[in-house]
C-alpha positions as CSV (number, residue, x, y, z in Angstrom):
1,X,0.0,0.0,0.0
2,X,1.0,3.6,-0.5
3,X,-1.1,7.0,-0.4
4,X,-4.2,4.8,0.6
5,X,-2.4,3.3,3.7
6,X,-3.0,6.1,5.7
7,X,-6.7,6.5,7.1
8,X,-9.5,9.1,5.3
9,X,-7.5,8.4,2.2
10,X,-8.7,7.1,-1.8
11,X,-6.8,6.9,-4.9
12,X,-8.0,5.9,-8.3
13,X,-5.8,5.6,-11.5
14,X,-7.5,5.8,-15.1
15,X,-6.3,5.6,-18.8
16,X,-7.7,8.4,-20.4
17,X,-6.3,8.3,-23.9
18,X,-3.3,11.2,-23.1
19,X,-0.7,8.1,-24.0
20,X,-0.7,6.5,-27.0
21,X,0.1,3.6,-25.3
22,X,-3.0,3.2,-23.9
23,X,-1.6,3.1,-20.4
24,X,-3.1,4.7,-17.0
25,X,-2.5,8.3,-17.1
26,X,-5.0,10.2,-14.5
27,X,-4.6,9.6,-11.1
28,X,-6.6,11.7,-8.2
29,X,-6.4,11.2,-4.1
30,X,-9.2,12.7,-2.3
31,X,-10.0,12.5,1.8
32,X,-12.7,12.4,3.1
33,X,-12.9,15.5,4.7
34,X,-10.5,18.6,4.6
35,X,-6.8,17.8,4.8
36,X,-4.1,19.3,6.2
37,X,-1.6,20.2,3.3
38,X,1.9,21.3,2.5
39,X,3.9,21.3,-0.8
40,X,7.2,22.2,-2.1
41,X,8.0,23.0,-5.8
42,X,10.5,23.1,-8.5
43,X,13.0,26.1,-8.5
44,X,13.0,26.1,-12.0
45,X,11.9,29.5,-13.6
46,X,10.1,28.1,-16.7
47,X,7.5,26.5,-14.2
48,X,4.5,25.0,-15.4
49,X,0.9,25.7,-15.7
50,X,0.2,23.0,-13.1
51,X,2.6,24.6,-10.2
52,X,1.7,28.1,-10.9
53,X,-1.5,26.8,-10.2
54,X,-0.9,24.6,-7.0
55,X,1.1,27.5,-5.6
56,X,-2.2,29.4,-6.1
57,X,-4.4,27.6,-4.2
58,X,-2.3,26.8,-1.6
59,X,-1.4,30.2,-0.7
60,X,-5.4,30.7,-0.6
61,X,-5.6,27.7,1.9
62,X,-3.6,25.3,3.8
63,X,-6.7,22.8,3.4
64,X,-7.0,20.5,0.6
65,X,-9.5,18.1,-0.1
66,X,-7.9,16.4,-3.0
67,X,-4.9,16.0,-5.9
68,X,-5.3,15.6,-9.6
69,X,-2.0,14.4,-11.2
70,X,-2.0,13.3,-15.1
71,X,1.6,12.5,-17.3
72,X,1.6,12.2,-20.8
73,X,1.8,15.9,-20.9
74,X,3.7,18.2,-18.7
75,X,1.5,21.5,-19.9
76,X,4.6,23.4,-19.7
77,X,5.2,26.5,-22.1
78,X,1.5,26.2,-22.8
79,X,0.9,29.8,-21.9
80,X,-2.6,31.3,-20.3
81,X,-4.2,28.2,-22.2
82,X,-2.1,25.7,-20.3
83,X,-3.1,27.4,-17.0
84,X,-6.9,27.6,-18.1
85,X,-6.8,23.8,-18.5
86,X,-5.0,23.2,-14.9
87,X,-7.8,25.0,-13.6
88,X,-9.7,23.4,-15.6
89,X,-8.5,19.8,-13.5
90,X,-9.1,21.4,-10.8
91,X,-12.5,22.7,-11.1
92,X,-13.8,18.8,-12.5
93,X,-11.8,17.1,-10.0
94,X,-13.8,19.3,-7.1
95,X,-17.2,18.2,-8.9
96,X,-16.6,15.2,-8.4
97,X,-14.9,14.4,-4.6
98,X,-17.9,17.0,-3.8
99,X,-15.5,20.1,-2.9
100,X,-14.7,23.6,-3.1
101,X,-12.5,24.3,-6.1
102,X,-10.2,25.9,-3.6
103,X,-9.7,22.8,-2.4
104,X,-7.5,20.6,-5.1
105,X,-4.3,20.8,-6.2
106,X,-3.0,19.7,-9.4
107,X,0.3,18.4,-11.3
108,X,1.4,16.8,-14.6
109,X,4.3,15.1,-16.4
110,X,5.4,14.2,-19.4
111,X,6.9,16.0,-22.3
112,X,7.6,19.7,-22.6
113,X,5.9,22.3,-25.2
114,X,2.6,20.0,-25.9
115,X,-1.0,21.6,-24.8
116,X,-3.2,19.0,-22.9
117,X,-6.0,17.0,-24.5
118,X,-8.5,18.6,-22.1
119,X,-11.4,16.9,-23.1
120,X,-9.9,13.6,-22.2
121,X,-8.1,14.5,-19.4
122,X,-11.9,15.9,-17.5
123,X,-13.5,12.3,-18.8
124,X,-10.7,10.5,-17.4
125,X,-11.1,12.3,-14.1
126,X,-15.2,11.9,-14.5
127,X,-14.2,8.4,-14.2
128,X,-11.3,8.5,-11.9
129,X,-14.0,9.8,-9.3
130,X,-16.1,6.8,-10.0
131,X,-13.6,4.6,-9.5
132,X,-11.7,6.2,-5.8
133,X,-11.4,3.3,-3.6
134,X,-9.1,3.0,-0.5
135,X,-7.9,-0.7,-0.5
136,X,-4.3,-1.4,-1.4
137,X,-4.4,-1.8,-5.2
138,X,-6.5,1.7,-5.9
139,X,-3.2,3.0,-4.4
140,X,-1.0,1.3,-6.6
141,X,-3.5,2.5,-9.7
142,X,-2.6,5.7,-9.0
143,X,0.9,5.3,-9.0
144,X,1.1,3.4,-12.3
145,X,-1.0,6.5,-13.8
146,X,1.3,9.0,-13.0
147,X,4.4,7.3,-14.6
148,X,6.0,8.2,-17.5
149,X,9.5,6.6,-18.2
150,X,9.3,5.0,-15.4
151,X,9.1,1.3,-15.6
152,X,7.7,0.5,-12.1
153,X,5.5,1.7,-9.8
154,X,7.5,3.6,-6.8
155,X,5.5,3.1,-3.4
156,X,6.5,3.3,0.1
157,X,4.7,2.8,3.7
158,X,6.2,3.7,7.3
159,X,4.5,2.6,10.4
160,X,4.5,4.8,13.0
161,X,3.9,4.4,16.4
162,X,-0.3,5.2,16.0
163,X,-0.2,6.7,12.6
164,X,1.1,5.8,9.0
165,X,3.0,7.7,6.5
166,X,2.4,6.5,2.8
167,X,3.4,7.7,-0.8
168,X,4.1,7.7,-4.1
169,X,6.4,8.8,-6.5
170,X,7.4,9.0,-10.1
171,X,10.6,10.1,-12.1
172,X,12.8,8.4,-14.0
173,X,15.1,10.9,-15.9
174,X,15.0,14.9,-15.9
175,X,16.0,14.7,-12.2
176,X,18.1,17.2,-10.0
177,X,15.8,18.3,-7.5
178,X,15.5,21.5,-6.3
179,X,12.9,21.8,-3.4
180,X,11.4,18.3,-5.0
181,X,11.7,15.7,-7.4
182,X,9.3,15.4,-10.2
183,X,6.2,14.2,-8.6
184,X,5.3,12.7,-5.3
185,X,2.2,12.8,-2.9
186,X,2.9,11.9,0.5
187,X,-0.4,10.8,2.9
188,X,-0.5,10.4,6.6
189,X,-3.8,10.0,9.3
190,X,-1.2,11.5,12.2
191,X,-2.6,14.9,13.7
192,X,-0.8,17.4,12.3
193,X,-1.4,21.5,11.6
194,X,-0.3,22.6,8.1
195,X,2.4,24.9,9.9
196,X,3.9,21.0,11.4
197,X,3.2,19.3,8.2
198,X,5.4,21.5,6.0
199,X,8.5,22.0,8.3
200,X,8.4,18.2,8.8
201,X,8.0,17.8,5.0
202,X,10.7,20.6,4.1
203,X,12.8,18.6,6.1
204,X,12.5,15.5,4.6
205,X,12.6,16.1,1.1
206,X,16.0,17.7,2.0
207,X,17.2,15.0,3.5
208,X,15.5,12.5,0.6
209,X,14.6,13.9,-2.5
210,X,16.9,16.8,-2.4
211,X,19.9,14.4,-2.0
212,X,18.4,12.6,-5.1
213,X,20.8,13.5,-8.7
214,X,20.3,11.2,-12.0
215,X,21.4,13.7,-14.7
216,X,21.7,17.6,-13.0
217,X,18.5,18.8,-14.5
218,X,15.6,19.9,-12.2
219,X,12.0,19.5,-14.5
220,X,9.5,22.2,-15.2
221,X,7.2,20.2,-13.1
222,X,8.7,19.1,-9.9
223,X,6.0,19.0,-6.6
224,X,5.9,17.1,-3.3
225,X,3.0,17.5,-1.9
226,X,2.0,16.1,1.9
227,X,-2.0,15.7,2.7
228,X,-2.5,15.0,6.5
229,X,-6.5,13.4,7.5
230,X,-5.7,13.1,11.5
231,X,-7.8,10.4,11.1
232,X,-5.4,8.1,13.3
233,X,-6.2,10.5,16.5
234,X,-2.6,10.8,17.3
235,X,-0.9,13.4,17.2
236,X,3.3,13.2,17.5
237,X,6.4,15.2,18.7
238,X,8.0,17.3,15.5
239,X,10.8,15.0,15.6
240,X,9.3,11.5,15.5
241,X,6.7,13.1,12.9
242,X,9.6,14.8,10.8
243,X,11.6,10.9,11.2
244,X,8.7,9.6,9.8
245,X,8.4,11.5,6.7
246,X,12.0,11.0,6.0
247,X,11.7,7.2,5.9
248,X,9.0,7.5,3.2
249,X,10.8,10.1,1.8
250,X,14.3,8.8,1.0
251,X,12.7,5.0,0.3
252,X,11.0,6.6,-2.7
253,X,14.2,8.6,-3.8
254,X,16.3,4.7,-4.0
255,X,13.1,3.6,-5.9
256,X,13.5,6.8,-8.3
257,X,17.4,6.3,-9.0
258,X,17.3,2.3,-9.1
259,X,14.9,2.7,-11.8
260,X,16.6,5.6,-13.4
261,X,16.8,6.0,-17.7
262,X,19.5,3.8,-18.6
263,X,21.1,3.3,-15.4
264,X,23.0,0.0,-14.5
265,X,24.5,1.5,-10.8
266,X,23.0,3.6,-7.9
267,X,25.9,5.4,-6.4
268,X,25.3,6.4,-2.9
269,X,28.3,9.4,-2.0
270,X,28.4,10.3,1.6
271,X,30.3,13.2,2.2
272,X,32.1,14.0,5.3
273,X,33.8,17.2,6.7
274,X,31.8,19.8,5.4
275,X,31.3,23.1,7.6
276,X,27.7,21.8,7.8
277,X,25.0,19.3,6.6
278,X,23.7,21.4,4.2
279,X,27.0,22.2,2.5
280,X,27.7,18.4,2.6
281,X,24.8,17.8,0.6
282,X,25.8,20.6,-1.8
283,X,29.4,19.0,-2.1
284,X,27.7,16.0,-3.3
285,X,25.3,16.8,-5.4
286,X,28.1,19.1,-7.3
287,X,30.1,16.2,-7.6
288,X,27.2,13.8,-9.3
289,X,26.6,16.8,-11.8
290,X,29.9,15.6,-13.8
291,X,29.6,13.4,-16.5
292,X,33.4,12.5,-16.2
293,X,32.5,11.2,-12.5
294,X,29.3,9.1,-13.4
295,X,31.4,7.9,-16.6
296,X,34.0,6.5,-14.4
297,X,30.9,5.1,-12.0
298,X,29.6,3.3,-15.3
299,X,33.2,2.1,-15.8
300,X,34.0,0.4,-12.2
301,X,36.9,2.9,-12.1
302,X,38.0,4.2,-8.9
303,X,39.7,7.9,-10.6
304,X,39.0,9.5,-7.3
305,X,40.6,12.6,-9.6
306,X,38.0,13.0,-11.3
307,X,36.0,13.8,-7.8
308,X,38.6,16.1,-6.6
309,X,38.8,17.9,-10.5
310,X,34.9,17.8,-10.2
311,X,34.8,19.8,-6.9
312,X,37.3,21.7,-7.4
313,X,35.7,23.3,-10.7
314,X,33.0,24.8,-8.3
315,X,32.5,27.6,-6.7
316,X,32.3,25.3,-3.0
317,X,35.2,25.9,-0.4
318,X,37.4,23.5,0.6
319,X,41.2,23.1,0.7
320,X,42.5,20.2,-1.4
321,X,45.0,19.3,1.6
322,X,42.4,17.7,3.2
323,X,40.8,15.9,0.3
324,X,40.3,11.9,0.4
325,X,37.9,9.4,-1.2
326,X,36.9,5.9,0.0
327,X,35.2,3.5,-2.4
328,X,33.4,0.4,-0.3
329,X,35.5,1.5,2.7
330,X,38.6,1.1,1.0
331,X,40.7,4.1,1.2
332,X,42.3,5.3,-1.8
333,X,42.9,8.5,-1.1
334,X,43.7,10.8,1.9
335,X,45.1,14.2,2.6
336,X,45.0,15.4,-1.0
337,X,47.3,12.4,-2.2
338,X,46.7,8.7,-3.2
339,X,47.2,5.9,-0.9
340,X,48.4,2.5,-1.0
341,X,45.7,0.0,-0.9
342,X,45.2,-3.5,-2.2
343,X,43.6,-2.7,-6.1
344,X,42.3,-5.9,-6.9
345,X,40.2,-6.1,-3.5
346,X,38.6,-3.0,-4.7
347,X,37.9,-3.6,-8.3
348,X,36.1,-6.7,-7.1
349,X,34.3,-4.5,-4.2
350,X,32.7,-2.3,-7.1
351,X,32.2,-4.8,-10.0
352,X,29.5,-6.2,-8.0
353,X,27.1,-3.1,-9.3
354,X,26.2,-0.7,-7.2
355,X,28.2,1.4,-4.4
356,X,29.5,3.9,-2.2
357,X,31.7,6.2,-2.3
358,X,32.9,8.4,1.1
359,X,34.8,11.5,0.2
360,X,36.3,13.8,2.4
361,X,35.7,17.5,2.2
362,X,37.6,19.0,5.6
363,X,37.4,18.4,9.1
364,X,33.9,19.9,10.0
365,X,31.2,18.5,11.1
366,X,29.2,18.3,8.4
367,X,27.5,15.3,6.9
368,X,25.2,13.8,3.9
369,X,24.0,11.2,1.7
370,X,23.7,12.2,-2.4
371,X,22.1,9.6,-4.5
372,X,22.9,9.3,-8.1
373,X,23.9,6.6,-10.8
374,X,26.4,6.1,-13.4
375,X,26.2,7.6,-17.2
376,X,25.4,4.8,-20.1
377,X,25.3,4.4,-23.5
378,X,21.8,3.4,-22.7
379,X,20.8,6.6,-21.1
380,X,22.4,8.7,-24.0
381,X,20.7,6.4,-26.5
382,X,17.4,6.7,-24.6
383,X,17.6,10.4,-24.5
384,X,18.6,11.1,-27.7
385,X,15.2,9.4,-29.2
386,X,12.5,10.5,-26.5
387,X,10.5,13.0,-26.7
C-alpha cells in the first residue's frame, strides 16, 4: 500500500487516452474531509501551468481536499491556455470528490511544449472519481497513472507508532531536485497542523529527495505534496513526525534512482567534513553533476581525480589538503594524495554493481548522503530518441 495506507484516504488511476500507449495516465487522491496540506515545488523558472496553479491555491488555503496528477503531458510553455486547462482539472476534480475548487491541487508530467488533450483529461477524471477506492491496489492504480519513463510503480509505507506515512512517486530521468523531485504525494492519518506538516516535510525532502541526482536537471514540473486526515487520533512530537516522513521520503528517492533512464548503478556518495550538513549535501550533489564522475561510476573505475577535478571546478570551499575518497570502505585517497591499498580487492568491491563512495571535504562536522547513478550508452541512447 502507499497513499491509501493512511486512514481518510482514496486513490483511483485511469487511462484516459493522453498516451498513445493506452496506459493509466489520471490519477486523483481525495480525503474524506478537509486535509491538512503542505507542498514544495520546482526552482525552475520556466514552471509550469500545473505549479503556478498549485502554488495558487495553496497560498489561498492550507486545506485541501484532494490532488489531480495526469503524465503524458507536462503543460509546460502552454501559456494562459495551459493554465486555463490546470484550472480546468481542478474545477472537474472538485465536482466530483464533492469540494470547493479551492480545495484541489493539481500536477502533470510528461513532455515539454505539448497543450493537454482537455477533453480527455476531465472524462478520465469523471471516471477516476467513480472509481476512488481506498484498499491497497487503488493506491498502486494511481501510481502506475502518474508514470512516465518510469518502468515500475515507486511506493513506500512507514509505520508509526499510531499513525502511518504512505506515498508515491514517479521520475525516472530529468531529475536534479531542487525543493522536490518530479512528482510525489505523500499521505499520513497522524494529527498534524499545516504549519507542522510543511516544516516536517521541508525537512525530509531535504534530506531525501533533495539528495536525489540522475542527470543535474531539475523539471518544469517538480511538486511534493504532503496531505494530513488526523484520522489516526494521534498526534506526535515534531521530531518523530519529521523521522517519519523521511523514511517514506528517501525509500522513494532509492526507488526513483534504481529505476533511473538507462542506469546499470545507484551510487550512494556520503560526504564528510563539510562546515555543515547542508553544505555536505551541496558537495555532493556538485560532484554527481559531472559526466566524467558518473562515466567512471559506469566504468568500475575508482579515478578518485575526477571527484577532486569535479569539486574543485565549483565555486564550493574547501582546501585540497584535506581531500580523500573511499570506495566500499577502501581508502584510496587521503590528505589530497593517493594511498596504497590493495587494487584488486577494490575492483572486485565495485564490479559487483552498485556502491559507495565516502569523500572527504575537511574536518567539520558536516554530513550527507547524495544519491545518483552512473552515465550509459543506454541513457544517451534513450535520450537522444524520447521525446
Amino acid at each position: 500500500m502507499s497513499v491509501t495506507a493512511a486512514r481518510g484516504f482514496k486513490a483511483a488511476g485511469v487511462a484516459a487516452g493522453i498516451k498513445a500507449s493506452g496506459a493509466p495516465d489520471i490519477a486523483v487522491i481525495a480525503g474524506d474531509a478537509g486535509l491538512a496540506a503542505a507542498a514544495v515545488f520546482t526552482r525552475n523558472r520556466a514552471q509550469a501551468a500545473p505549479v503556478v496553479v498549485s502554488r495558487e491555491q495553496l497560498d489561498r488555503s492550507k486545506t485541501m481536499r484532494a490532488v489531480v496528477l495526469n503524465s503524458g503531458c507536462a503543460n509546460a510553455a502552454t501559456g494562459a491556455t495551459g493554465v486555463a486547462d490546470a484550472r480546468a482539472m481542478v474545477n472537474a476534480t472538485a465536482s466530483v470528490v464533492g469540494c470547493s475548487h479551492e480545495e484541489v491541487l493539481v500536477c502533470s508530467t510528461g513532455g515539454i511544449g505539448k497543450p493537454l488533450p482537455i477533453k480527455r483529461v476531465i472524462e478520465g477524471i469523471l471516471a477516476a472519481g467513480e472509481q476512488l477506492a481506498g484498499d491497497a491496489d487503488a493506491g498502486t492504480r494511481a501510481a502506475r497513472a502518474i508514470m512516465t519513463t518510469d518502468t515500475v510503480p515507486k511506493e513506500s509505507v512507514y509505520a508509526a507508532p499510531g499513525y502511518t506515512v504512505g506515498g508515491m512517486a514517479k521520475g525516472a530521468g530529468m531529475v536534479r531536485p531542487d525543493l522536490a523531485t518530479m512528482l510525489a504525494v505523500l499521505t499520513t492519518d497522524a494529527v498534524v497542523d499545516p504549519g507542522m506538516l510543511e516544516t516536517a516535510l521541508r525537512a525530509a525532502v531535504d534530506e531525501s529527495f533533495h539528495a536525489l541526482n540522475i542527470d543535474g536537471c531539475p523539471s518544469t514540473n517538480d511538486t511534493v505534496i504532503a496531505l494530513a486526515s488526523g484520522e489516526s487520533g494521534t498526534a506526535p512530537d515534531a521530531g518523530s513526525f519529521t523521522e517519519a516522513m523521511t523514511r517514506v521520503c528517501w525509500d522513494l528517492a532509492n526507488q526513483l534512482a534504481a529505476d533511473a533512464e538507462g542506469a546499470g548503478r545507484v551510487v550512494l556518495i556520503e560526504v564528510v567534513g563539510a562546515a555543515g550538513d547542508a553544505e555536505a549535501r551541496r558537495a555532493g550533489r556538485l560532484v554527481a553533476d559531472s559526466a566524467l564522475v558518473r562515466a567512471a561510476f559506469y566504468g568500475g573505475d575508482p579515478n578518485w581525480g575526477r571527484l577532486l577535478g569535479a569539486l574543485g571546478a565549483t565555486d564550493f570551499e574547501f582546501d585540497p589538503a584535506r581531500f580523500g575518497v573511499a570506495y566500499e570502505g577502501i581508502d584510496i585517497a587521503r590528505a589530497g594524495v593517493a594511498v596504497d591499498h590493495d587494487g584488486p580487492a577494490l575492483h572486485e568491491a565495485i564490479a559487483k554493481g552498485d556502491f559507495t563512495v565516502t569523500m572527504t571535504v575537511g574536518d567539520g562536522p558536516g554530513r550527507a548522503s547524495v544519491i545518483t547513478t552512473d552515465l550509459t550508452p543506454e541513457y544517451v541512447a534513450f535520450n537522444a530518441e524520447y521525446s
